[in-house]
ChimeraX commands (.cxc) that place a marker at each C-alpha (Angstrom):
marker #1 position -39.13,84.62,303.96 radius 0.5
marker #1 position -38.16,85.13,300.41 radius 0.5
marker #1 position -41.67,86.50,299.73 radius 0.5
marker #1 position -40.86,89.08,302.18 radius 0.5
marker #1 position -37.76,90.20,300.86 radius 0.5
marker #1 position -39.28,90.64,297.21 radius 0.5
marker #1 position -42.28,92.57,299.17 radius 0.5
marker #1 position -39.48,94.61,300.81 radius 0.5
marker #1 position -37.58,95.62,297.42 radius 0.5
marker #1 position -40.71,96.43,295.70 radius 0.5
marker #1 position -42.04,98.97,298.13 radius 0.5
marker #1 position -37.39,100.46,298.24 radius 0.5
marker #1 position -37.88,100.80,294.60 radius 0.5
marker #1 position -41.15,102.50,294.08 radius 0.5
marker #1 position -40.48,104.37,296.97 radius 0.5
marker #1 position -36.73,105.52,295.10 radius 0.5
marker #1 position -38.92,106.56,291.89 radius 0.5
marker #1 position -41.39,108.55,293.80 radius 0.5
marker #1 position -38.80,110.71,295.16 radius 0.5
marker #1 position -37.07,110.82,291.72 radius 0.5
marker #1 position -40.42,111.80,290.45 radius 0.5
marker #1 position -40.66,115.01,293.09 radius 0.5
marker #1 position -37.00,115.75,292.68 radius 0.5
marker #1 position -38.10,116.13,289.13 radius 0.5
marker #1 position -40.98,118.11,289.86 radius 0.5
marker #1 position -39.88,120.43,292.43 radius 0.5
marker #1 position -36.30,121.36,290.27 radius 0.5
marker #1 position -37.37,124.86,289.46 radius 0.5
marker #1 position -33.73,125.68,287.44 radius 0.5
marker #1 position -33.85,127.30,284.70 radius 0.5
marker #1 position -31.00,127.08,281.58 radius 0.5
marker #1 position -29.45,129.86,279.53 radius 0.5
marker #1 position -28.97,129.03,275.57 radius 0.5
marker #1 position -26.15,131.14,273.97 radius 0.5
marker #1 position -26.90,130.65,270.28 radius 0.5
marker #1 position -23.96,131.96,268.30 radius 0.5
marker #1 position -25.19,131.70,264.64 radius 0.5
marker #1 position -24.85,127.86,262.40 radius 0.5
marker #1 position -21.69,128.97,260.81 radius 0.5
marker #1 position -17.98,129.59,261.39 radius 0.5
marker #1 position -18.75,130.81,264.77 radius 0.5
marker #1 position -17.04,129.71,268.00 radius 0.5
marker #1 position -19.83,128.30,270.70 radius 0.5
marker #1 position -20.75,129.91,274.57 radius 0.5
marker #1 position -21.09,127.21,277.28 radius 0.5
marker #1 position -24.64,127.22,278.36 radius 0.5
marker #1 position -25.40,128.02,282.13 radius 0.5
marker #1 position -27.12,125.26,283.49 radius 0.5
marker #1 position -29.26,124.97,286.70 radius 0.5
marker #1 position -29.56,128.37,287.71 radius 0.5
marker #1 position -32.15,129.84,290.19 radius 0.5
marker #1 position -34.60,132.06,288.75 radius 0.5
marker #1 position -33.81,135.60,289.62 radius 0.5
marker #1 position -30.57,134.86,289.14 radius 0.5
marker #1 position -28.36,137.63,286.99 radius 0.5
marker #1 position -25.87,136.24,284.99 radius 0.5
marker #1 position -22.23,137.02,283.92 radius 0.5
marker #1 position -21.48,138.10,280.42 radius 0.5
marker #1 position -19.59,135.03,278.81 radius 0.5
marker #1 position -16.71,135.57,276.58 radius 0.5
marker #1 position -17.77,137.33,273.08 radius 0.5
marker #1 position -17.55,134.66,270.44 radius 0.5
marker #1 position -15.66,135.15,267.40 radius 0.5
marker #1 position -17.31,134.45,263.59 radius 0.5
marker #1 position -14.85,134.72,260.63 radius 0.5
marker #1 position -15.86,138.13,258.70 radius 0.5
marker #1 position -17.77,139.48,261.80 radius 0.5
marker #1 position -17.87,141.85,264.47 radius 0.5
marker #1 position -19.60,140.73,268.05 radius 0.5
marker #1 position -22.18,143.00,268.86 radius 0.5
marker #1 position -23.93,141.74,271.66 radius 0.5
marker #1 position -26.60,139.05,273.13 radius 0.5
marker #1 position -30.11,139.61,272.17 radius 0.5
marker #1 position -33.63,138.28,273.83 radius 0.5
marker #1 position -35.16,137.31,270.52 radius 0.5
marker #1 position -34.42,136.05,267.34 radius 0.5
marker #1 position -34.79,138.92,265.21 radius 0.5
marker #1 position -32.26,140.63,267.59 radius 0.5
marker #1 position -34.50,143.72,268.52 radius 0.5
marker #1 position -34.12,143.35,272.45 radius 0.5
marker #1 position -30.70,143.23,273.87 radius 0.5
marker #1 position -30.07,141.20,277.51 radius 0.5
marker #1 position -28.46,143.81,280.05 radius 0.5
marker #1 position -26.21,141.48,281.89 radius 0.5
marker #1 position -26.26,144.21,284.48 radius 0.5
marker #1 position -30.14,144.30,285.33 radius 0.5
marker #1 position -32.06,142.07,283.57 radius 0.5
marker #1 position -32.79,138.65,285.45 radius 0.5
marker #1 position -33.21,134.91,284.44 radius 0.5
marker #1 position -36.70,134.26,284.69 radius 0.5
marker #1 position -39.08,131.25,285.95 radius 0.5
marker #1 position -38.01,129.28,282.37 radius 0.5
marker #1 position -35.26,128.40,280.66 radius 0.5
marker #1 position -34.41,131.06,277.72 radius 0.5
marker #1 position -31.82,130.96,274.61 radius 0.5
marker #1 position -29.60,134.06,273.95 radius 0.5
marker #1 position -28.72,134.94,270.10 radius 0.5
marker #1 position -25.38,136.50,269.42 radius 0.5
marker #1 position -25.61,139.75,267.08 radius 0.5
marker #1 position -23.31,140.25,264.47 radius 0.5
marker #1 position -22.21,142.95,262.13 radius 0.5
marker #1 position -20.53,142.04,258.89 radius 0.5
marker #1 position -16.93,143.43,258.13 radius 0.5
marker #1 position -16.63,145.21,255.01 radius 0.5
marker #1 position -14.00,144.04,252.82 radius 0.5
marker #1 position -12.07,146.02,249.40 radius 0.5
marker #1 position -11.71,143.96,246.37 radius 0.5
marker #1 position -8.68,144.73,244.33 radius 0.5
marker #1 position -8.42,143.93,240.73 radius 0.5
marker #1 position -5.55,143.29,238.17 radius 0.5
marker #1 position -7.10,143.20,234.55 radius 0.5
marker #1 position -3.54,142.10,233.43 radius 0.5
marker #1 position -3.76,144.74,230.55 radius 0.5
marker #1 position -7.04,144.95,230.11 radius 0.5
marker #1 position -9.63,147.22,230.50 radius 0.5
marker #1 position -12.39,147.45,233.22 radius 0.5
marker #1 position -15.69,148.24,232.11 radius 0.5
marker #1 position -17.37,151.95,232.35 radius 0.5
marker #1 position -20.15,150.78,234.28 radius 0.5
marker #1 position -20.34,150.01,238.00 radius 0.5
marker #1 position -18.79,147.06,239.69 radius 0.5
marker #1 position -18.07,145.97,243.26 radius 0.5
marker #1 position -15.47,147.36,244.65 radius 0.5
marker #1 position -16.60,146.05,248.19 radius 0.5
marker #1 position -17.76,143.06,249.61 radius 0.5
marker #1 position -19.68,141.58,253.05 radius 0.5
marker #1 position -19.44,137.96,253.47 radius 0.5
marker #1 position -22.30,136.02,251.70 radius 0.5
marker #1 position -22.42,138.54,249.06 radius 0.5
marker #1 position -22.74,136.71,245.80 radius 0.5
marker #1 position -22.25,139.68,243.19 radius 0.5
marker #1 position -21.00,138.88,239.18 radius 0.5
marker #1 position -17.60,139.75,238.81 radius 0.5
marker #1 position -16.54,142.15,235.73 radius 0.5
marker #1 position -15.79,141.34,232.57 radius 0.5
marker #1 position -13.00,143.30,231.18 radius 0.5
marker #1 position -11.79,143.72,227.78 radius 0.5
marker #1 position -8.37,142.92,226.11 radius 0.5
marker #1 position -7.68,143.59,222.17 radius 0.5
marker #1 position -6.56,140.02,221.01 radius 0.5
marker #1 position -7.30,137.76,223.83 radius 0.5
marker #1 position -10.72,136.10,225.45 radius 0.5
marker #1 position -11.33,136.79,229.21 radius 0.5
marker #1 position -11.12,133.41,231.04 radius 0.5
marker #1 position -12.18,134.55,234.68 radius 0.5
marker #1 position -10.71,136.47,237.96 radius 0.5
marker #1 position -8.29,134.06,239.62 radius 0.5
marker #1 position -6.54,134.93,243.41 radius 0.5
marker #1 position -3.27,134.21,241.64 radius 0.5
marker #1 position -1.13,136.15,238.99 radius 0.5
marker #1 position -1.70,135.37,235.41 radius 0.5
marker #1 position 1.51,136.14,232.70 radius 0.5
marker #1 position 0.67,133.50,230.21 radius 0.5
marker #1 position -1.63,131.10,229.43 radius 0.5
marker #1 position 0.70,128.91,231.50 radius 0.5
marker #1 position -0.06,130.57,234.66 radius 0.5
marker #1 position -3.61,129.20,234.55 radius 0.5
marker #1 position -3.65,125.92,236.63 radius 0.5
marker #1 position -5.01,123.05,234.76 radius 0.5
marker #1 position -8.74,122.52,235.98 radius 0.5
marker #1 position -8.96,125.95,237.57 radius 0.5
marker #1 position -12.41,127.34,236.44 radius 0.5
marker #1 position -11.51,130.91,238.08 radius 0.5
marker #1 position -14.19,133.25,239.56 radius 0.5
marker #1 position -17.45,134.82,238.01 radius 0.5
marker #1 position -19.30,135.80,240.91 radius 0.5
marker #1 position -17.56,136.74,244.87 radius 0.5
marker #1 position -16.93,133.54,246.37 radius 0.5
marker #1 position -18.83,132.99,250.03 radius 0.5
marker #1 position -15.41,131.91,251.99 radius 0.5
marker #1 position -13.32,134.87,251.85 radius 0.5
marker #1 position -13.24,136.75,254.92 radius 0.5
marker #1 position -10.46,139.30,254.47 radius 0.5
marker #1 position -9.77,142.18,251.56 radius 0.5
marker #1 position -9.91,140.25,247.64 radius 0.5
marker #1 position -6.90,140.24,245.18 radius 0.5
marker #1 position -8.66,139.39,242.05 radius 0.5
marker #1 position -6.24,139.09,238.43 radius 0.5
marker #1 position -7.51,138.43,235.44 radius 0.5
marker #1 position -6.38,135.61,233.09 radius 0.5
marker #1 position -6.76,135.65,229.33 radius 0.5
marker #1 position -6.31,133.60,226.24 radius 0.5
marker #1 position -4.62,134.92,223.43 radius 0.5
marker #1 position -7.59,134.62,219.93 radius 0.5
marker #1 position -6.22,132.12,217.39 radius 0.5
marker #1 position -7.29,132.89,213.39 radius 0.5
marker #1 position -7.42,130.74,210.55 radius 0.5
marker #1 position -5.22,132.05,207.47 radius 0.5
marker #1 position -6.15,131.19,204.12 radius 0.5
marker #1 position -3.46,131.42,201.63 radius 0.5
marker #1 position -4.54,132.18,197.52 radius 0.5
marker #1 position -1.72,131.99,195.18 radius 0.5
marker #1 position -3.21,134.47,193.14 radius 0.5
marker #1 position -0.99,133.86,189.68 radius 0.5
marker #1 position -1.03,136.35,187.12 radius 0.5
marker #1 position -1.29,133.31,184.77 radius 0.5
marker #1 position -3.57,130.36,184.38 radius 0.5
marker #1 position -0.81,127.59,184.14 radius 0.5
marker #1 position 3.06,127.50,186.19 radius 0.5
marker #1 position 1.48,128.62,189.30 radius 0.5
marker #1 position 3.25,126.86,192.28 radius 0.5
marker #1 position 0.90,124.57,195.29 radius 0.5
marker #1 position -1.26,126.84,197.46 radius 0.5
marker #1 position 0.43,126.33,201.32 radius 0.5
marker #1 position -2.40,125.11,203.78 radius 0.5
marker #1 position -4.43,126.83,205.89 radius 0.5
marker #1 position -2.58,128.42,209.09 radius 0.5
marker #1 position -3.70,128.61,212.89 radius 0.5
marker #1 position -2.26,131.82,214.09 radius 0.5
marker #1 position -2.25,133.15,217.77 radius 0.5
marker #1 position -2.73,137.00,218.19 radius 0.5
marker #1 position 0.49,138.42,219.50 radius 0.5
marker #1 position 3.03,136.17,217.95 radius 0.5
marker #1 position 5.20,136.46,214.98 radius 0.5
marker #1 position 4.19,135.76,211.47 radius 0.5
marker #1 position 5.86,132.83,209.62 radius 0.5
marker #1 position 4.46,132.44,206.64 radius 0.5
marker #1 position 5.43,129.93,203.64 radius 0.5
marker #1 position 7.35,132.06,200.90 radius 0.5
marker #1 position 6.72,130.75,197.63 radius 0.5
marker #1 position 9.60,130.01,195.00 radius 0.5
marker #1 position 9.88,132.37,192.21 radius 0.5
marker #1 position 8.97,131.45,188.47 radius 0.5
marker #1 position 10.78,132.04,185.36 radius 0.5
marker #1 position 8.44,134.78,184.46 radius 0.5
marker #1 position 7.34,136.53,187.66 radius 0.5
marker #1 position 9.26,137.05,191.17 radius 0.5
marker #1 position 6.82,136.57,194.76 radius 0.5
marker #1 position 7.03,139.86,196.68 radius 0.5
marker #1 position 5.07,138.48,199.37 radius 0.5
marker #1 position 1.65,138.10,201.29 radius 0.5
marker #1 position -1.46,140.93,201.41 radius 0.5
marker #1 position -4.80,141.24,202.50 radius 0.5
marker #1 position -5.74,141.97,199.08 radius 0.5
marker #1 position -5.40,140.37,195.82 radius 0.5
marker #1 position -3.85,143.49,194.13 radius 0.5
marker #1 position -1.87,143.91,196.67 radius 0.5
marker #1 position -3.65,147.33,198.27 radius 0.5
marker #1 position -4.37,145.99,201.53 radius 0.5
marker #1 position -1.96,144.68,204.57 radius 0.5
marker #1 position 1.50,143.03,204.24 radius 0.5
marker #1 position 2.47,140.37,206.64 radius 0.5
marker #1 position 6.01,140.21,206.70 radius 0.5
marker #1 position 7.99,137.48,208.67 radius 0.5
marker #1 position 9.19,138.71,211.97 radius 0.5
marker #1 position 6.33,141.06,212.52 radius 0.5
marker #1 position 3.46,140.42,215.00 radius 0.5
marker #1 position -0.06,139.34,214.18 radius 0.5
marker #1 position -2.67,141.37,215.22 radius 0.5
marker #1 position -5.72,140.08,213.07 radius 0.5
marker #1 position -8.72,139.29,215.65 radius 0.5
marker #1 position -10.89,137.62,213.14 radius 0.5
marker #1 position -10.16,134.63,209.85 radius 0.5
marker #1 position -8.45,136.47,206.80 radius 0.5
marker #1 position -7.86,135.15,203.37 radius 0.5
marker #1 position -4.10,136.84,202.43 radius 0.5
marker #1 position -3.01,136.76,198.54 radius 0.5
marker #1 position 0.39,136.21,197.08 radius 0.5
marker #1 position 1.57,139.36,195.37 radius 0.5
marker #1 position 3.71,138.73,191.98 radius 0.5
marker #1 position 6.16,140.90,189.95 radius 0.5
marker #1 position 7.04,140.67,186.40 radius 0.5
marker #1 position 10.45,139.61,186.08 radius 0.5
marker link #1:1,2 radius 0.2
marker link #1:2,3 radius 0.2
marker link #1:3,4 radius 0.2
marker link #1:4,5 radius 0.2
marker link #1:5,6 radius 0.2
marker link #1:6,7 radius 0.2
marker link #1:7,8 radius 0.2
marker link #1:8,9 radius 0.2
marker link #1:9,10 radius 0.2
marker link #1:10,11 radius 0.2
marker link #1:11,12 radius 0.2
marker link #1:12,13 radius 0.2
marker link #1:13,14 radius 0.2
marker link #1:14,15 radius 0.2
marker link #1:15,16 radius 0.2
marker link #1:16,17 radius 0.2
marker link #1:17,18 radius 0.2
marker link #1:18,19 radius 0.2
marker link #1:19,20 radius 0.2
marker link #1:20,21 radius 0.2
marker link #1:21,22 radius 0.2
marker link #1:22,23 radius 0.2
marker link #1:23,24 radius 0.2
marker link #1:24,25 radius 0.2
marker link #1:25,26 radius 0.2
marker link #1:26,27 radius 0.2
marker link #1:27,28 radius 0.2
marker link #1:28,29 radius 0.2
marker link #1:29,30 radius 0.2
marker link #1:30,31 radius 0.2
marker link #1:31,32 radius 0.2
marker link #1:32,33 radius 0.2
marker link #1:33,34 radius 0.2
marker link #1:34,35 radius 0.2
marker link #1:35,36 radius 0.2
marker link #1:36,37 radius 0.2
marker link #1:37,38 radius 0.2
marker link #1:38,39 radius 0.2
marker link #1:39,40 radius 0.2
marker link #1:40,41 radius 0.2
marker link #1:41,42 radius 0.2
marker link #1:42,43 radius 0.2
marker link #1:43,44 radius 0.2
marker link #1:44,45 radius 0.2
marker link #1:45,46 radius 0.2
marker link #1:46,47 radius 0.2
marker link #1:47,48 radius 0.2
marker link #1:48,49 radius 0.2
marker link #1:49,50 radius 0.2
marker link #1:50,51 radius 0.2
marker link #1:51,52 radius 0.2
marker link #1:52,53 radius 0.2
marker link #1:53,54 radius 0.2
marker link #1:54,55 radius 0.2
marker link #1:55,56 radius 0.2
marker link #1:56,57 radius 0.2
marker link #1:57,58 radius 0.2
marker link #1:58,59 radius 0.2
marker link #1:59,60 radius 0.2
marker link #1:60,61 radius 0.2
marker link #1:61,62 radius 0.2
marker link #1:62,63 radius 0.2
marker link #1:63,64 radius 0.2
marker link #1:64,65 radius 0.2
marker link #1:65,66 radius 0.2
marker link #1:66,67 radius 0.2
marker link #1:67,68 radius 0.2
marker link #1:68,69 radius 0.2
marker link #1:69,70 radius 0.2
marker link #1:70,71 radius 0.2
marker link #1:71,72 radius 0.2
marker link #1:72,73 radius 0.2
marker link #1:73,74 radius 0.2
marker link #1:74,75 radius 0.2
marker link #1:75,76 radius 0.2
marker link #1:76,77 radius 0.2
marker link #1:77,78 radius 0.2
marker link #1:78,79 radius 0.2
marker link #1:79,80 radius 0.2
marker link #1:80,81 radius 0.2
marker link #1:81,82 radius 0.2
marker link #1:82,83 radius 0.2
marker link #1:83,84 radius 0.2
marker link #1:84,85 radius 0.2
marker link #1:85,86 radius 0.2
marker link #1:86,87 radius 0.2
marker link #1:87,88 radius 0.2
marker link #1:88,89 radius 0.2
marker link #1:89,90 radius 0.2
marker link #1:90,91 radius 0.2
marker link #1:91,92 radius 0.2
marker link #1:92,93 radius 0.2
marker link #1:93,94 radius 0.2
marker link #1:94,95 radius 0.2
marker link #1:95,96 radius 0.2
marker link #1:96,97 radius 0.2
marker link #1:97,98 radius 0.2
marker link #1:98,99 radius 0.2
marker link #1:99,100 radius 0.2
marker link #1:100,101 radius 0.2
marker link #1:101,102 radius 0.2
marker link #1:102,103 radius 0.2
marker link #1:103,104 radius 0.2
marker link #1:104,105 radius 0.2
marker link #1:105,106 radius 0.2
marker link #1:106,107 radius 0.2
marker link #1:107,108 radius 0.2
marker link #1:108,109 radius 0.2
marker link #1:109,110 radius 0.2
marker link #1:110,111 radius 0.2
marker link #1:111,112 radius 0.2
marker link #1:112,113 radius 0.2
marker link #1:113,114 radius 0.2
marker link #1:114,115 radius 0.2
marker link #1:115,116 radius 0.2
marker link #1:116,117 radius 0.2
marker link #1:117,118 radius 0.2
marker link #1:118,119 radius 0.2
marker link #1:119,120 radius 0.2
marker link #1:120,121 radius 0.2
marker link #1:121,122 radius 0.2
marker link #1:122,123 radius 0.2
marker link #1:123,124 radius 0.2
marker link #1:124,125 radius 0.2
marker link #1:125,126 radius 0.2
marker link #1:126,127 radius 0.2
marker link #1:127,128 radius 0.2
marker link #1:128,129 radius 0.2
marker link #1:129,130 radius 0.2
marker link #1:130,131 radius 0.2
marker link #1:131,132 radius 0.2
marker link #1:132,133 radius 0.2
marker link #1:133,134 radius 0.2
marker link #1:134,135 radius 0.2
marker link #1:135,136 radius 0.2
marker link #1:136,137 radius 0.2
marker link #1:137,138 radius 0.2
marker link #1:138,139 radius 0.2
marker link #1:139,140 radius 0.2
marker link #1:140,141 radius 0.2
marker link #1:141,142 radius 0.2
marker link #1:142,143 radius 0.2
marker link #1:143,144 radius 0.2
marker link #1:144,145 radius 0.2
marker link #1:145,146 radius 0.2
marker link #1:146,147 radius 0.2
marker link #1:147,148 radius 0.2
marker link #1:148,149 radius 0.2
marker link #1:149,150 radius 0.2
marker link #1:150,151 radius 0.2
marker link #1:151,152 radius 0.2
marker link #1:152,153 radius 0.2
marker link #1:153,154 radius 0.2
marker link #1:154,155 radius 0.2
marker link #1:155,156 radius 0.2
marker link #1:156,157 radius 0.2
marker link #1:157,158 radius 0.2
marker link #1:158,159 radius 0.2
marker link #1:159,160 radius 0.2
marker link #1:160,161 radius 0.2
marker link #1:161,162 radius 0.2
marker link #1:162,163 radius 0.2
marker link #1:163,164 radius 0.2
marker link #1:164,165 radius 0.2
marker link #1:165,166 radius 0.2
marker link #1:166,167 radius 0.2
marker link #1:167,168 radius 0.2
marker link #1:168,169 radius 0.2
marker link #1:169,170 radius 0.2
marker link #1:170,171 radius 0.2
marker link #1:171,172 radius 0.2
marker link #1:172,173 radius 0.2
marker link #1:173,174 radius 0.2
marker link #1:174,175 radius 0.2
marker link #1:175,176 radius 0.2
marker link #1:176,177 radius 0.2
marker link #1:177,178 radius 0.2
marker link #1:178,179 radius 0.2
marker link #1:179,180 radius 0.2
marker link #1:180,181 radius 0.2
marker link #1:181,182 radius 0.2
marker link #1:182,183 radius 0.2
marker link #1:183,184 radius 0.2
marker link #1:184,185 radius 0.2
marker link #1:185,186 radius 0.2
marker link #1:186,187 radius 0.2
marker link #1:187,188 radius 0.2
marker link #1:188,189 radius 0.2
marker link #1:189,190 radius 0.2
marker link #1:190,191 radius 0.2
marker link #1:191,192 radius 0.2
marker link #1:192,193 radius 0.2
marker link #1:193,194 radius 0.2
marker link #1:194,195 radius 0.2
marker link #1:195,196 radius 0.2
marker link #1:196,197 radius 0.2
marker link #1:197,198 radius 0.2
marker link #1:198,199 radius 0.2
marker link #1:199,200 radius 0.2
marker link #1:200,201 radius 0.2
marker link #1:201,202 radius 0.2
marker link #1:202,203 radius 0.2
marker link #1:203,204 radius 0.2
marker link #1:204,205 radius 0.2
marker link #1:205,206 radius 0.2
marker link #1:206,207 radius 0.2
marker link #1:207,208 radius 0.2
marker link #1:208,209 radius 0.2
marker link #1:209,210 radius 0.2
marker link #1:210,211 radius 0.2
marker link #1:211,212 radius 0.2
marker link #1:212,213 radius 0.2
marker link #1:213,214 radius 0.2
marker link #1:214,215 radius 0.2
marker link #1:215,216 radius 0.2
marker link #1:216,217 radius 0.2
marker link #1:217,218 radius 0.2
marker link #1:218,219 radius 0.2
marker link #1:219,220 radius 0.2
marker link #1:220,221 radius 0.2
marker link #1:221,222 radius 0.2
marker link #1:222,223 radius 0.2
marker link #1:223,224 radius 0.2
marker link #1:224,225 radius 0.2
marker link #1:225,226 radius 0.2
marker link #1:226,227 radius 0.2
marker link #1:227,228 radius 0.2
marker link #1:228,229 radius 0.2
marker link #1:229,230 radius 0.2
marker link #1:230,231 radius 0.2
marker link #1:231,232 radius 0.2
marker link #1:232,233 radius 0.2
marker link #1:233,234 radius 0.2
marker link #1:234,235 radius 0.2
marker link #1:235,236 radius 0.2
marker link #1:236,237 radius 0.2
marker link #1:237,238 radius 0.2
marker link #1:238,239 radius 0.2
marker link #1:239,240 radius 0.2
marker link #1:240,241 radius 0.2
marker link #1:241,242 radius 0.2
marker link #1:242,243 radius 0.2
marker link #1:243,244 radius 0.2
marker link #1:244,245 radius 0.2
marker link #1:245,246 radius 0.2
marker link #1:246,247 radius 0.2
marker link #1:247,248 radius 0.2
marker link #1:248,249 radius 0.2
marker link #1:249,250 radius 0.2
marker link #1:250,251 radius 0.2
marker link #1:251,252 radius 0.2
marker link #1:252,253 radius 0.2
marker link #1:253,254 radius 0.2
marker link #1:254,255 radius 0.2
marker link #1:255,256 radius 0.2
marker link #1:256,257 radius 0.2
marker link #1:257,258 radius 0.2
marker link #1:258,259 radius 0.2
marker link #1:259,260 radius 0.2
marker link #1:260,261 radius 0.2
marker link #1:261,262 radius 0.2
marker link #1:262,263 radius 0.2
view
């Protein structure tokens, strides 16, 4: 008896697998891929087990960040665009590719004071663009890099912020570029430059100054026989004065010379 019962379940299963098997063979549905693109693009729902012949509804247009929809396609290369009107799902399954146009964008810049260079530079950008930036100029100060955020000092650079070079490749709406810069420091040499060989007073050290800021130099103390009149470029006393209170404006190392006046 229990030899029949195994007989019996044997012939219910393969008889369950063989009509699995036709089910399998005789579904003639077809699918419909909508491939939106890999990135920052919302997804279609597929249609799934449709008869062939069928014509299908236009799904809702899919958004992509910096693009414009324009349309479903046949192939890849997006040459042959599905009329949702006439054209039919055939005997196989297909896939669907989204087209899309790229939005173009303005880029704005603020060279903070200084000046943009004569020769051409984007003014515009499409999203995966990866143009170099300009490099403006500013008497007394290095350009650091474009930054989306205001610059007034060196201060307003955030610590471990490298800035922009080229267009960055996640920026989907119009660019506010500023430009950051960093004031050129100088090394100031100071000669004491005596009229006389002995009773000349210590040379002060060497100086780091910062372009832009106000000079401070070390006056030196009169002697009994000649009064200090101050600092120049020169050692006769032809070139520049820096006086205390005024701004430096030297770009490059200078040696400066203490000038001396009979008494």
């Amino acid at each position: 008896m229990k030899k029949v019962f195994n007989l019996v379940l044997l012939v219910v299963m393969v008889l369950t697998l063989v009509a699995c098997s036709d089910r399998k063979i005789s579904d003639e549905t077809v699918n419909v891929i909508f491939f939106t693109a890999n990135t920052n693009a919302s997804q279609v729902e597929s249609y799934l087990d449709l008869v062939p012949g069928t014509i299908i509804e236009a799904p809702e247009d899919p958004t992509r960040s910096g693009f414009l929809f324009a349309g479903w396609y046949k192939d890849f290369l997006r040459s042959e665009p599905w009329d949702f009107d006439n054209d039919v799902v055939g005997e196989t399954s297909i896939v669907l590719y989204a087209k899309w146009v790229p939005m173009l964008f303005n880029i704005i810049y603020d060279p903070n004071g200084g000046e943009m260079p004569t020769t051409d530079y984007p003014l515009t950008f499409v999203p995966g663009d990866n143009r170099v930036l300009p490099l403006p100029k500013r008497t007394g100060y290095l350009f650091v890099a474009w930054y989306t955020y205001d610059w007034e000092d060196e201060t307003s650079t955030k610590p471990g912020d490298k800035g922009l070079q080229i267009l960055p490749n996640n920026v989907f709406e119009d660019l506010y570029l500023y430009a950051h810069w960093k004031a050129i420091t100088v090394v100031v040499t100071f000669r004491v430059n005596y009229p006389l060989t002995t009773g000349a007073p210590a040379a002060p050290n060497s100086k780091t100054m910062t372009y832009g800021t106000e000079i401070d130099f070390q006056e030196l103390e009169d002697t009994a026989l000649y009064t200090f009149m101050g600092w120049n470029s020169r050692a006769d006393g032809t070139g520049d004065w820096y006086v205390d209170g005024e701004i430096f404006t030297r770009t490059q190392r200078i040696t400066v010379y203490a000038i001396w006046q009979p008494k």
